[in-house]
C-alpha positions, 0 to 999 in steps of 0.5 A, spaced: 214 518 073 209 515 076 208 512 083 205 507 087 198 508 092 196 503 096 194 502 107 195 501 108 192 499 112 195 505 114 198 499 112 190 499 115 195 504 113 192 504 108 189 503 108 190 504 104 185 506 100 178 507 092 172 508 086 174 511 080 172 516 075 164 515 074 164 511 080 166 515 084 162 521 082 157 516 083 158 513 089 150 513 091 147 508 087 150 500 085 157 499 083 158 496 076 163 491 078 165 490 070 172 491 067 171 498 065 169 499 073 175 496 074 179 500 070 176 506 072 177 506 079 185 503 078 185 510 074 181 514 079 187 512 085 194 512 081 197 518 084 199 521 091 195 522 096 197 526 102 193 524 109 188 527 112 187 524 118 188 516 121 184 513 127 186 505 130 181 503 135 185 498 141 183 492 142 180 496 149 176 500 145 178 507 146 181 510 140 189 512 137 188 518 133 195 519 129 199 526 129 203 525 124 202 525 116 203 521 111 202 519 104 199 513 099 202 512 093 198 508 087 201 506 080 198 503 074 199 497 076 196 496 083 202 496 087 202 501 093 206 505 098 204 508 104 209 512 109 205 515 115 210 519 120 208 521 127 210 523 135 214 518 139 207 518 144 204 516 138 208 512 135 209 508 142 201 507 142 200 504 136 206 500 136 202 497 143 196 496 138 199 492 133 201 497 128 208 495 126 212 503 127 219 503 127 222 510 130 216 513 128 215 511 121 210 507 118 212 504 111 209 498 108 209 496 100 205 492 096 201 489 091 193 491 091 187 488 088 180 491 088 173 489 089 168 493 085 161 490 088 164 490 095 168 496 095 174 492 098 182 493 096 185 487 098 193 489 100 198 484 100 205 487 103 211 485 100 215 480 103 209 477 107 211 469 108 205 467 104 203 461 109 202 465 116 199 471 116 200 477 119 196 479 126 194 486 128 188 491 125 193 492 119 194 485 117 193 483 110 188 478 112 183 484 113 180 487 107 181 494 106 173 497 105 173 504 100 169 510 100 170 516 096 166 523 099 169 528 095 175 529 094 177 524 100 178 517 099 177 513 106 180 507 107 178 503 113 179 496 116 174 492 120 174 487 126 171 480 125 165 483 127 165 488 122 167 494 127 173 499 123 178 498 126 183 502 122 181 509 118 185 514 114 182 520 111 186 521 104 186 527 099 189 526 092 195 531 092 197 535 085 201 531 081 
């Protein structure tokens, strides 16, 4: 059975997530944003990912670093689930800071779309009134900017400026 993959942003989460096949592989030179890319990359994400390490930046400045762990889930069809579970301190502070956590879980689901050239993963949580956006630094309205180094794939999200506000480390989990 196969599952879903997307962070989210957790839900920056998050991105979730995201280069595939021979994009990943290389990754140092321009990304084809043709149709095989494209496919390549979908391929390249589908499966579950165990999380690594997750770091939101307070509109303050000073870093959450989450203690927990989680995972990200992509199926075939782009569509993403991403579960994070953390202490109740952290939980506390990055509930402070925008991320939606409720005793101590964060859990979001929705549809992704990919930007080969850019290398963003546009996420729309499921459920998302469609004319008011959500705010804090995992809202849909942030792109998700994707990288693979290795084995890990970093999904992180950015300010208006073009500061991450949000970045989670993954590792691809063996099916």
């Amino acid at each position: 059975m196969r599952h879903l993959l997307h962070s989210m942003t957790l839900a920056a989460v998050a991105a979730a997530l995201v280069t595939a096949g021979g994009c990943a592989r290389n990754a140092i030179g321009p990304v084809d944003p043709g149709a095989r890319a494209l496919v390549e990359a979908r391929k390249y994400l589908e499966g579950r990912w165990g999380l690594l390490s997750f770091e939101v930046r307070r509109p303050a400045g000073d870093m959450i670093y989450l203690k927990g762990e989680g995972t990200l889930l992509f199926d075939d069809f782009g569509n993403l689930e991403m579960e994070i579970r953390t202490d109740e301190t952290t939980g506390q502070a990055l509930s402070e800071a925008g991320i939606p956590i409720e005793k101590g879980r964060l859990s979001v689901k929705g549809r992704t779309a990919l930007d080969m050239a850019n290398h963003t993963l546009t996420f729309v949580p499921q459920g998302q009134p469609l004319l008011v956006p959500p705010t804090g630094p995992l809202a849909a309205i942030y792109p998700r900017h994707w990288t693979v180094e290795g084995d890990v794939l970093i999904i992180d999200t950015k300010d208006d400026l073009g500061n991450p506000t949000t970045v989670g480390r993954w590792r691809r989990q063996a099916p």
